[in-house]
Structures are given as C-alpha cells and as structure tokens.
N, C-alpha and C positions, 0 to 999 in steps of 0.2 A: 800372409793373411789367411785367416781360416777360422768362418763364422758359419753355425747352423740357424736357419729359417725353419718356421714352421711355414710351410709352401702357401697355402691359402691366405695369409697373412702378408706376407712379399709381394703376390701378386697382386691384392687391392692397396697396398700403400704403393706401389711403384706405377700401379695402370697409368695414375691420371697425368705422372711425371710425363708423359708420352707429349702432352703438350707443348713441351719448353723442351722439344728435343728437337734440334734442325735436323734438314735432309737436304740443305743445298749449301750448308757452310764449311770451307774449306778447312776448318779445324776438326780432326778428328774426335776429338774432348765432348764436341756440343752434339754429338749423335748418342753420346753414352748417358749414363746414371753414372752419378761419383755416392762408392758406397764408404763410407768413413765410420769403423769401430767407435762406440761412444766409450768415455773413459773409467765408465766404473765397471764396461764389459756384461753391460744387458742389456743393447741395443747401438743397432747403424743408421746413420742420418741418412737419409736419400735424398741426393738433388740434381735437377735437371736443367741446363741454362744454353738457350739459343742465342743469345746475346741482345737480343732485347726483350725476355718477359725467361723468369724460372719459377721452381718448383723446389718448395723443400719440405720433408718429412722425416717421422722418423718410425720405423719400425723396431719390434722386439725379438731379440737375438742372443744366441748365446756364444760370445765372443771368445775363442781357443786363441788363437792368435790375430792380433790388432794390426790394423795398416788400412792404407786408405788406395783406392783404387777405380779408374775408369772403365766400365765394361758397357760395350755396344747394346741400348735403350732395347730396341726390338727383339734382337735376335735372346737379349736376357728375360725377358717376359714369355716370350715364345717357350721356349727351352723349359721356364718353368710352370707353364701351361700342361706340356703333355709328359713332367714327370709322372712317375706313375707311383703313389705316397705321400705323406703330409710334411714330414720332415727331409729337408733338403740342406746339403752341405756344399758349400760355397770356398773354394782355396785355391789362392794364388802363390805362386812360386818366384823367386826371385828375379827367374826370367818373364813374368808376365803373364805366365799361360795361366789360365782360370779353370778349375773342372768344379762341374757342378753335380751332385753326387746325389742318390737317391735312392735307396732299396738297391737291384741291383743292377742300376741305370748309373754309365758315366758319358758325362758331355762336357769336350775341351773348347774353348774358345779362345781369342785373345783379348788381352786385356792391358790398359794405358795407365802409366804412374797418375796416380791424384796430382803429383803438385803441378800433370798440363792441365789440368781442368782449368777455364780461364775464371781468372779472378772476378768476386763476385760484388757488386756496388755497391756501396756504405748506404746505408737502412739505417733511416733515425726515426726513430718512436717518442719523439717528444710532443708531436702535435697530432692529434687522431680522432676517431670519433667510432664507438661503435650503430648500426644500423641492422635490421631484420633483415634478413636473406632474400626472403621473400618478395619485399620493399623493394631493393635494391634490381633485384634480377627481373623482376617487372618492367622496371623500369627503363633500363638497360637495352632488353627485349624491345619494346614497342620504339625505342630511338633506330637500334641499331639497322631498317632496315633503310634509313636516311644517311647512312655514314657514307664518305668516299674512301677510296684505299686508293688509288694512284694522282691522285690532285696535286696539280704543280705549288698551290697552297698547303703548307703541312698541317694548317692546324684544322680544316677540312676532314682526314683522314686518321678521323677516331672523333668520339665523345667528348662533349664536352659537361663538365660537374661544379655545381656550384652548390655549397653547403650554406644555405644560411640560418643557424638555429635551427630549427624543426621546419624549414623551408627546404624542401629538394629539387633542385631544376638541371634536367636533363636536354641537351641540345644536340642535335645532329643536321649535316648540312651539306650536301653535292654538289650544289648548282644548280639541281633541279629541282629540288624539294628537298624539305625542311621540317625537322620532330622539333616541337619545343613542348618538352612533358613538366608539370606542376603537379607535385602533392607535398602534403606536411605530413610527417614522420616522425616516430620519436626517436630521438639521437642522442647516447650518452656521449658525452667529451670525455676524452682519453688523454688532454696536451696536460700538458706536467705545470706549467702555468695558471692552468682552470680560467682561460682568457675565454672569449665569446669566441663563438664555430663560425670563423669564414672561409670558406676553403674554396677554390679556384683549381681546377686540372684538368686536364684533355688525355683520356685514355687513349691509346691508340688498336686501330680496329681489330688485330688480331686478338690483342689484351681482351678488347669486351667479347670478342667469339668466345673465347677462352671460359671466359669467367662465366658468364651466364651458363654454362655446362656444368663448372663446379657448386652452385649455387644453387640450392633449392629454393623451393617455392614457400617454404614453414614462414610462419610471421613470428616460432618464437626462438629458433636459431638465428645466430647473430654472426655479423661479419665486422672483424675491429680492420679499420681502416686506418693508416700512416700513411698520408701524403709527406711528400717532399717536393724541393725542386725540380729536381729530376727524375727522380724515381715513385715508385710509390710500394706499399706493402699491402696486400689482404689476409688475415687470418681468417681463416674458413675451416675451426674444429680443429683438428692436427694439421691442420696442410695450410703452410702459407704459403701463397702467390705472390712474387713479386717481377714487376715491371717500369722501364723506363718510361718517361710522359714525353707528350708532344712540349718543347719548351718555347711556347709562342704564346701571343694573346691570340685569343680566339677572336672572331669576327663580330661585328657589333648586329647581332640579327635582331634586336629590334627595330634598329631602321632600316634592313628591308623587305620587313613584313608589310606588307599592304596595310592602309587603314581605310576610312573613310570608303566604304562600298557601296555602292546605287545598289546593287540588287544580292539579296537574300534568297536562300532556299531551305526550307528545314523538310527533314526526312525521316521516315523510317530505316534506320543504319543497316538493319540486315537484310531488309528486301531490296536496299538501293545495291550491297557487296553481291546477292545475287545474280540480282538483272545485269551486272557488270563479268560475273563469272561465266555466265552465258555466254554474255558479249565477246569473252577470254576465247569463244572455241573458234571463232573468225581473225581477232584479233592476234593471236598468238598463233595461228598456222603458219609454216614456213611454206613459203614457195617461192622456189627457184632460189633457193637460198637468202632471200629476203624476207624479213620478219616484219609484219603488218601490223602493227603495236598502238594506236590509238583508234580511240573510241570518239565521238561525236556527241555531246549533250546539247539537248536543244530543251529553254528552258518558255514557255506558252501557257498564261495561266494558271491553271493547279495541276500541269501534267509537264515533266520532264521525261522529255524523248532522249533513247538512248540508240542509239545506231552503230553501225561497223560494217564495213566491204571490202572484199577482197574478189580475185581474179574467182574465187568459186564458190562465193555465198555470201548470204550478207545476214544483219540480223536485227532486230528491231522490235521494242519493251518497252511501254511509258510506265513511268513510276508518277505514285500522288505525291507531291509537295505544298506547302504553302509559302504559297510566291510573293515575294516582295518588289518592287522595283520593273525594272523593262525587261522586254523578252530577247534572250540571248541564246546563242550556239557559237559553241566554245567547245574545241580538241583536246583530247589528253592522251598519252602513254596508258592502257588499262589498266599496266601492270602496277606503276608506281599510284595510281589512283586506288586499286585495292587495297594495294601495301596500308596507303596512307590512311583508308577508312577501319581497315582492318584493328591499327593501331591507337584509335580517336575508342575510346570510350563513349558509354549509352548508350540506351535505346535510341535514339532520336541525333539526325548529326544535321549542323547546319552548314551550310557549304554559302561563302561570299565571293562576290565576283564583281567586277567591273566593265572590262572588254575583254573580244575574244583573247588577245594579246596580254594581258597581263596578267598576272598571279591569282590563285585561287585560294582563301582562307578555308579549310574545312576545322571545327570546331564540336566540342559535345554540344550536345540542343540543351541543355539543362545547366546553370547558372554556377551548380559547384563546384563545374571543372572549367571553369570559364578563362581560366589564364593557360592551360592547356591547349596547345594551335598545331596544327599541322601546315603549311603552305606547298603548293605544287605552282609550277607555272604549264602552260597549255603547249602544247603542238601549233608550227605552224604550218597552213595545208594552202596548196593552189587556189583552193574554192575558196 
C-alpha cells in the first residue's frame, strides 16, 4: 500500500476517529484507524470501531498503490502532527511495517492486516429522519447530565429518544433525578416508505458524550439520522457515527413523576443557581475525605432559605419566591440540584414539592415549556 496525504487534511478527517478508538480492548484492531484505498484511487476511507460506537470518513488522497491496513489511532495522528510539510506519504510493505514520509523526515511504525479490523454491523437506511444539529445537541446536553453509566438497569444508562412527527422528547434517568426535555422541531423523513415518524431509541451514554462534541450548535446544518434495532447511524456532514442501542424498553417515567403537589415555588432561575453556587463552596468542600454535598431549603412565606454546614463554615442566602402551599425544609445534593436548574430553561423556574421525603418537580415558570420537567428526590438527614 502506498498513498500520499496532504497532512493538514488527514489530521482533521482522522482527529475525531479518536473517539471510537478503545484503550482497554484486548483486540489490537480497535486502537487503530482502518485506512482502505478507495477504488477509483482519489481517496481512503477512514474508520474507527471500539465495538460499541465507530467512526467513518473519507479523506482525499492520491492512491500509488492500494491495500487496506490497520495502523495505531494515536501514535498515527501524533506522527503526523509534528511532520514538518503539507504533503505526507504513507507505505506499507508486505511485512507490515508502515513508514510515513515527509520532506526529509521518516517514521516507521507497525501496522495490522485490514481484514482483523472487526467486522462492522449491518446499517440500514430505510427508516430515518433528518433534524438541525443545533436541535438535537441542545438537547442532548441539558438530558445528559441525568444519565447513569453503571446501573444494574440497562436502559438507565444512556438517553432515551422518541421521535413523534415534529415532537422531540428526550429523557434521562439515575435514580436520582430525572431530564424530561420537550420541544417541536422540524424533521424531514428519510424512510423509504414515507410512513409517519415514530421512532423509539436509547443511546447509550458514551454515544451521547460523543456526539454532542461532534455536533454543533447551527440550526441550519443537519444531522440524517437511521435508527435501527440495534444499531443506529448519524450523518454529521462527511463523518458518519455509528452506534449500538441500549435494546430494552425504557422505563415508564411518567408514573413516577410526582403529580398532584401542596406547595409551589416560582423563582427567579439565576439568582436562585447563584445563591446555590455559593452554597457549592461549603457544600462541596472535602474534609477528611468526605464530601458534604447537600444543601437545606426552607421554604416561609415569600422567602426561601438556603443554608449549608460543615465541620468549618456554614452559609446562609434567602431568595424571593412566590409561595404557594405550607411552609417546608427539604434537603438536596447541591450539585444535582444546579445541574438540574441549570438545564430547565427561562427566566423564572418553578420548583413543586410535597414532603421533605419525596420528589421535587422543578419546571420553566412560563407555560411554553410546560411539558419540559426536571424531578430530583431530597437527602435524607438526622434532623
């Protein structure tokens, strides 16, 4: 095999393969890039595959001789980082060995037949939808910091997506707290049928780390999406991502979202995340290797007390609300209670509650995002 790059070109279609490269799988295949000669010899595919999420693209190249070939992910970006020149030559030899060529810089490494690269899962493009990058990776975002990653439930750990028509609902879920995002989007259909968009999937949580980094923020770049049963595919520009799905149903989180709440709170959204990042510099002090992590809200009138103690300070901020209901002091984690305000959209958030001991709705204060809900449950403390 022996193909020339132009260097600046190789390294941006190869960087984001970095993704879908393992570093704890015992196959040597899934640490590398599989580079494969395309066949009219002006351009190599690149792809990257951990075994449950890869990466494929293709860059432009001028192909001397064809063959396909696995060479080590890091060490091949590296290498052509600190060539020194734009064009860069790429040749492997019968035994394996790789030199990568450049002005008058050579560097040998080794390198794996393509046909171990492990086989890659059947992709069907018959049912899909395109959506705005933007859209999508917003949304994505404000779920993902409710995802679990090691929950003895699988379908817990990742995203869950439901496509209905220009309905998009995002759900995320720990045990502890809980993202349910709402908005309408426009969605072109992609299934080969032209049947109505219902689509059902649970990403899993590396997938959505992942993606949300490929993804910009544009509303007018588009991401075509192919679900499957197992798998799924994103096209994002030249670079498709694909990934295996959690294969479960997901859990029924409308029954146990709280309803029916005695007391209401509505606020100002960013002076209540303040008075709680404050709260963050007691709460989140370690000492003695114990992490002091909830907060106190006491809710009296039109003033919500915010408090927090530790072994060397303590701290203490009423915020204005307009209070509904009886007067309550209720515990939380500070950290997932930012997360969770951070992620609620508006100016104005409303926060429902019942007793100390059970779940807390936080909500936008404003009626548009009204099927948009966040739930945490409280701390329980001695006092």
């Amino acid at each position: 095999m022996k193909v020339i790059f132009n260097r600046s070109e190789i390294i941006a279609s190869a960087s984001p393969l970095l993704c879908a490269v393992s570093g704890k799988n015992t196959l040597a295949a899934t640490e590398g890039i599989l580079i494969k000669t395309a066949e009219d010899g002006n351009a190599c595919t690149l792809t990257s595959f951990d075994l449950e999420k890869g990466m494929i693209t293709e860059v432009s190249a001028q192909v001397e001789e064809p063959g396909c070939v696995v060479i080590n992910a890091q060490k091949f970006i590296q290498t052509m980082k600190v060539m020194d020149g734009e064009e860069v030559e790429l040749e492997v030899d019968a035994k394996f060995s790789a030199t990568i060529s450049c002005g008058n810089s050579r560097h040998k490494m080794g390198a794996i037949d393509g046909s171990n690269f492990p086989q890659l899962p059947n992709l069907y493009k018959t049912h899909g939808f395109t959506i705005a990058q933007g859209v999508l990776r917003d949304m994505l975002t404000r779920a993902s910091y409710a995802m679990a990653s090691r929950d003895e439930r699988p379908a817990l750990n990742g995203c869950f997506v439901w496509i209905e028509e220009t309905k998009l609902t995002v759900v995320s879920c720990d045990s502890f707290k809980l993202a349910k995002i709402v908005a309408s989007a426009e969605m072109e259909n992609k299934s080969e049928d032209g049947g109505t968009m219902n689509f059902k999937f649970i990403i899993p949580v590396h997938t959505v780390n992942e993606l949300t980094h490929l993804l910009s923020d544009s509303q007018d770049e588009k991401v075509t999406i192919y679900p499957g049963r197992k798998n799924i595919e994103f096209q994002i520009g030249d670079l498709i991502m694909f990934s295996r799905l959690i294969d479960t149903e997901y859990i029924d989180y409308n029954r146990i979202i709280g309803q029916n709440h005695r007391i209401t709170l509505t606020t100002d959204r960013q002076k209540l995340i303040g008075a709680l990042e404050r709260a963050a510099l007691v709460t989140e002090e370690r000492i003695a290797g114990n992490l002091q992590a909830h907060v106190k809200l006491c809710a009296e009138g039109d003033l919500l007390q915010i408090t927090a103690v530790s072994v060397t300070g303590s701290t203490f901020e009423e915020v204005e609300v307009a209070h509904e209901g009886d007067s309550i002091a209720i515990c939380f984690n500070n950290r997932f209670l930012i997360d969770s305000l951070r992620s609620c959209e508006g100016d104005n958030v409303k926060l429902s509650l019942s007793t100390p001991l059970s779940s807390m709705n936080i909500q936008p204060g404003d009626e548009e995002n009204s099927e948009s809900l966040y739930m945490l449950l409280p701390v329980r403390t001695k006092d």
